[in-house]
Structure formats: structure tokens, C-alpha cells
C-alpha positions, 0 to 999 in steps of 0.5 A: 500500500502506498504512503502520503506524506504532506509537508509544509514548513511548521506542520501547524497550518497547512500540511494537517489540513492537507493531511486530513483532506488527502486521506479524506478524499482518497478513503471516499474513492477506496476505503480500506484500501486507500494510502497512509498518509502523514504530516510534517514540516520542514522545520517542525515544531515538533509536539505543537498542535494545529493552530486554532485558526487551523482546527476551527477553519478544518472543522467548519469544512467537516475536518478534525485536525484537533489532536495533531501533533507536529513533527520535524520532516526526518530522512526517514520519513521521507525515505519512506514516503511513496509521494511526498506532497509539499505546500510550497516549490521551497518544500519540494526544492528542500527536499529534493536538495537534501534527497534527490533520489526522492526528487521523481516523487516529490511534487508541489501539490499544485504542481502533482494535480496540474500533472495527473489531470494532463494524464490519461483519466481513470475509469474508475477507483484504481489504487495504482497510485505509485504508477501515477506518480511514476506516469506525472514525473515522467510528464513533469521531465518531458517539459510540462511545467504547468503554471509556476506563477501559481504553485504554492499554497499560501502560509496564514500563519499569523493571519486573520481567520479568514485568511485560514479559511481561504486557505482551508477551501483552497486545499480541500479543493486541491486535495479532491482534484488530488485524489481524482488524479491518483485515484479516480473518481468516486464511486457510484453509491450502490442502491440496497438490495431490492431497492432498484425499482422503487 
């Protein structure tokens, strides 16, 4: 099973909503089948919960990131990562720099959606997510550069609530659009069991 992990740079705004939003969508597409996916940050505090604007902009968009801990991006969390999924370019530059064996698999994200949707759509639910990532990586070096003028999800660290509330709209959006690339759409509801002609 593959493994998500969302950074940004103090794991306390951005990356658990985009934690909580990746799971969510991609649990909607494949259920007990769908990736791990974590949080960190570049410069972790580590131990310090989501910002207040954080949960409360999370949970006006039915989201609970209230017992998030931040953690400090490691080597081995990053080793260990199928696809890494930064909020910013300086995430994924830092990264890549201090790693660049995981650099074919580590996207702004952004960056990872304008990519997937410029590939081939999946049918239907697929948990092939590693051969996506493998399939926008080879795009990604073949030129497309999709729209670097808009590649970052902006920091509201310090900003007013609203700013938060933006920003938690903004990757909820991005995170759906996210798993539809990797994973598809979602599937039909199935009608019970002697319900189809009523």
C-alpha cells in the first residue's frame, strides 16, 4: 500500500489540513484500501498542535485536525514516503536538495494535480497510485511545467481567520482534484438490495 506524506514548513497550518483532506478524499474513492498518509514540516515544531485558526477553519469544512501533533520532516520519513506532497516549490526544492533520489516523487501539490489531470483519466477507483506518480514525473521531465506563477499554497500563519479559511477551501479543493488524479473518481453509491425499482 502506498504512503502520503504532506509537508509544509511548521506542520501547524497547512500540511494537517492537507493531511486530513488527502486521506479524506482518497478513503471516499477506496476505503480500506486507500494510502497512509502523514504530516510534517520542514522545520517542525515538533509536539505543537494545529493552530486554532487551523482546527476551527478544518472543522467548519467537516475536518478534525484537533489532536495533531507536529513533527520535524526526518530522512526517514521521507525515505519512506511513496509521494511526498509539499505546500510550497521551497518544500519540494528542500527536499529534493537534501534527497534527490526522492526528487521523481516529490511534487508541489499544485504542481502533482496540474500533472495527473494532463494524464490519461481513470475509469474508475484504481489504487495504482505509485504508477501515477511514476506516469506525472515522467510528464513533469518531458517539459510540462504547468503554471509556476501559481504553485504554492499560501502560509496564514499569523493571519486573520479568514485568511485560514481561504486557505482551508483552497486545499480541500486541491486535495479532491488530488485524489481524482491518483485515484479516480468516486464511486457510484450502490442502491440496497431490492431497492432498484422503487
Amino acid at each position: 500500500m502506498a504512503s502520503i506524506l504532506v509537508v509544509c514548513t511548521g506542520n501547524v497550518c497547512r500540511s494537517p489540513l492537507g493531511e486530513g483532506f488527502v486521506r479524506r478524499a482518497l478513503a471516499d474513492r477506496l476505503g480500506v484500501d486507500a494510502p497512509e498518509v502523514s504530516s510534517a514540516g520542514t522545520a517542525g515544531w515538533e509536539g505543537s498542535g494545529a493552530t486554532p485558526e487551523s482546527v476551527q477553519s478544518g472543522a467548519e469544512r467537516g475536518l478534525d485536525v484537533g489532536g495533531h501533533r507536529a513533527r520535524r520532516l526526518t530522512d526517514v520519513m521521507i525515505e519512506g514516503a511513496d509521494l511526498l506532497v509539499t505546500m510550497a516549490g521551497e518544500h519540494r526544492d528542500e527536499v529534493a536538495a537534501a534527497m534527490p533520489a526522492v526528487a521523481a516523487r516529490t511534487f508541489t501539490l499544485k504542481e502533482l494535480v496540474r500533472l495527473l489531470e494532463a494524464l490519461e483519466p481513470l475509469e474508475g477507483p484504481s489504487a495504482a497510485i505509485t504508477q501515477r506518480v511514476r506516469d506525472a514525473d515522467t510528464l513533469r521531465h518531458a517539459g510540462s511545467v504547468g503554471n509556476p506563477l501559481d504553485e504554492d499554497v499560501v502560509d496564514p500563519l499569523g493571519k486573520p481567520l479568514d485568511t485560514y479559511r481561504a486557505i482551508a477551501w483552497e486545499i480541500e479543493q486541491w486535495s479532491e482534484r488530488l485524489a481524482e488524479g491518483l485515484a479516480g473518481p468516486v464511486p457510484a453509491a450502490v442502491p440496497p438490495l431490492g431497492k432498484e425499482g422503487s
